[in-house]
C-alpha positions in Angstrom: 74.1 -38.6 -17.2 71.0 -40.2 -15.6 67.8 -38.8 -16.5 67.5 -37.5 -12.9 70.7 -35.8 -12.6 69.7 -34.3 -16.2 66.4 -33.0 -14.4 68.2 -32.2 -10.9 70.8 -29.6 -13.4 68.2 -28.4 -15.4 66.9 -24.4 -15.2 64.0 -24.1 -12.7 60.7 -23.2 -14.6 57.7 -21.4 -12.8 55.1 -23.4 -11.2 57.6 -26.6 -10.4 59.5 -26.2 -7.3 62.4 -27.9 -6.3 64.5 -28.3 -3.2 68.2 -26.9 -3.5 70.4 -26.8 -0.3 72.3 -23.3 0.5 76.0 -22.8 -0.8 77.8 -22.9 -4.2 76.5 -25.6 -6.3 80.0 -26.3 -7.7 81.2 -27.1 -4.1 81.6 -30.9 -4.1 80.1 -31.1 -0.1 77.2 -28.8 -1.4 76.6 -31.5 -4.2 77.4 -34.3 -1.7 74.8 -32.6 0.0 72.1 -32.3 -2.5 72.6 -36.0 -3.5 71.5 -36.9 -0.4 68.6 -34.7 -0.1 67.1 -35.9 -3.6 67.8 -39.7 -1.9 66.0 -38.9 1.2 63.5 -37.8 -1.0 62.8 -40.6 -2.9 63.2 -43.0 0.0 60.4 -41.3 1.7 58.3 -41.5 -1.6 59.0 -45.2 -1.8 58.7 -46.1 1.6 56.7 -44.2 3.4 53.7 -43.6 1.2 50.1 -44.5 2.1 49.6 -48.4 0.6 46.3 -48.4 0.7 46.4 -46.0 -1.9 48.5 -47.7 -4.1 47.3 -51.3 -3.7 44.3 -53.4 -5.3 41.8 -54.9 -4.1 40.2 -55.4 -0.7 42.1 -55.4 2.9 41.3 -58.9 5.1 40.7 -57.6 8.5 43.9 -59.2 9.8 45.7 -57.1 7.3 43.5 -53.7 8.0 45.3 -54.4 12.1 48.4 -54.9 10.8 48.5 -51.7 8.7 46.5 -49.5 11.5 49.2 -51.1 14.5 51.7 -50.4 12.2 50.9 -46.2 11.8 50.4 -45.7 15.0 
């Protein structure tokens, strides 16, 4: 078992919320279901983070355009 399937089945413990979509958990559309929600998840970690955040060193102005054009 991956160590993110391991975490997905684990208990919940207070003060680290998780999503969980409605119905019985032993349903295979329910867990269908919550496969994709822990996808779309981390897609939209991955991909639609800030970048500016997350990269190094200085922006050229050319690329400062590109990223403003690109938000808005």
């Amino acid at each position: 078992m991956s160590r993110v399937r391991r975490r997905a089945a684990a208990a919940p413990e207070p003060g680290k919320p998780r999503l969980r979509v409605p119905g019985d958990p032993t349903s295979p559309t329910v867990q269908s279901r919550q496969r994709g929600a822990l996808q779309l998840g981390l897609g939209v970690f991955f991909a639609i983070r800030n970048p500016s955040a997350h990269e190094a060193g200085e922006w050229t102005e050319q690329e400062d355009r590109q990223h403003d054009r690109d938000r808005g």
